[in-house]
C-alpha positions as CSV (number, residue, x, y, z in Angstrom):
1,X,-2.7,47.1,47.9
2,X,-3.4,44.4,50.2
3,X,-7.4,44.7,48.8
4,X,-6.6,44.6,45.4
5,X,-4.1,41.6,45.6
6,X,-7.0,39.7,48.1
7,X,-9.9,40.5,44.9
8,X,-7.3,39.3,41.8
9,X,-6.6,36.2,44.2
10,X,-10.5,35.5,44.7
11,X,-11.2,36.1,41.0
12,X,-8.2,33.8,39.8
13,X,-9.9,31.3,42.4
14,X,-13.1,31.7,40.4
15,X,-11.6,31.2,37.5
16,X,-10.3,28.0,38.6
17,X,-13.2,26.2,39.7
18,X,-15.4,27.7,36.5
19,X,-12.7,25.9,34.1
20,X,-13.1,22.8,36.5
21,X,-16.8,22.5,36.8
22,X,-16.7,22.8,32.8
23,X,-13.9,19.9,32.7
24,X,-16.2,17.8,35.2
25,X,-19.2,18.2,32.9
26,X,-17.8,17.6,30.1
27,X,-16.5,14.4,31.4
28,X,-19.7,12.8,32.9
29,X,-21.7,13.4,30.2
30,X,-18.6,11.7,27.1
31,X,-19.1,8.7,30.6
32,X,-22.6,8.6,30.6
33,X,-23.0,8.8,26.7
34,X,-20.4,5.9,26.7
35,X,-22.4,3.5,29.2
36,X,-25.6,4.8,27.3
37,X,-24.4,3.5,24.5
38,X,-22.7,0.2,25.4
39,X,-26.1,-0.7,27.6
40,X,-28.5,0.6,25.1
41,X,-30.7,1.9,28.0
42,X,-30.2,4.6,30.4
43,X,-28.0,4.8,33.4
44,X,-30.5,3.9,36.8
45,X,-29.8,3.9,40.2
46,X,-31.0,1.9,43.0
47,X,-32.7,4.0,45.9
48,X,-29.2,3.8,47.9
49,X,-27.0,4.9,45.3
50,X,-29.6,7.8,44.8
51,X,-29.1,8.7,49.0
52,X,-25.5,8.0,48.9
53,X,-25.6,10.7,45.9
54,X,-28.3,13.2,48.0
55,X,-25.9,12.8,50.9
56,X,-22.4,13.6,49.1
57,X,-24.4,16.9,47.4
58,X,-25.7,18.4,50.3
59,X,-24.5,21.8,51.4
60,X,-23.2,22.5,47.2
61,X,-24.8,25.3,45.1
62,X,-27.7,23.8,42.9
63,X,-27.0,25.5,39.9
64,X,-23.2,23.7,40.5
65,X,-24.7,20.7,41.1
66,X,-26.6,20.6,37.9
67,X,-23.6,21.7,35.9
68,X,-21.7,18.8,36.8
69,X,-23.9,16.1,37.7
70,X,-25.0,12.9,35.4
71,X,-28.4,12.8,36.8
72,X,-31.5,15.2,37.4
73,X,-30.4,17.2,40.9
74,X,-34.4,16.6,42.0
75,X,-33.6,12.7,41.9
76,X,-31.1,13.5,44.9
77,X,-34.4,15.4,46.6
78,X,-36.4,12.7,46.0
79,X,-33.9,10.3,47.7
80,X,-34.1,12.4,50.7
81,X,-37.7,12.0,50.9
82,X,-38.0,8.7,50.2
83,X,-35.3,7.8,53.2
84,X,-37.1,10.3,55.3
85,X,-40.5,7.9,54.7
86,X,-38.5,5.0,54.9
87,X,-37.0,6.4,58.6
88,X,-40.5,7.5,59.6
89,X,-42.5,4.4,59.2
């Protein structure tokens, strides 16, 4: 019993954060379409903002991450290569 109730719990869990990533995506892209708009050019980021971002995604799934972020998830890559060049010189 004790299994069962331990695999409903999980999949109720997974439920949960699949309804939320959808919410969260939904959201950032209505945002970024709104500052798109009211800018008339597209969102950039300077080369800290794109680290500070790297740093905060680190450790979550990819496929997550490009559910629910505004930008390209390989932007956050290049961050970390361009701080590690930046540390290394």
């Amino acid at each position: 019993m004790f299994h069962k109730l331990k695999k409903r719990l999980k999949e109720w869990a997974e439920e949960v954060q699949r309804r939320e990533v959808a919410r969260l995506h939904e959201q950032n892209m209505k945002l970024k379409a709104e500052i798109e708009r009211e800018t008339g050019r597209p969102i950039q980021s300077t080369p800290e903002q794109r680290n500070r971002l790297a740093q905060s995604s680190k450790g979550m799934d990819a496929k997550t991450l490009e559910q629910i972020s505004m930008f390209d998830p390989k932007e956050f890559m290049t961050a970390d290569i361009e701080k590690d060049s930046a540390e290394n010189t």
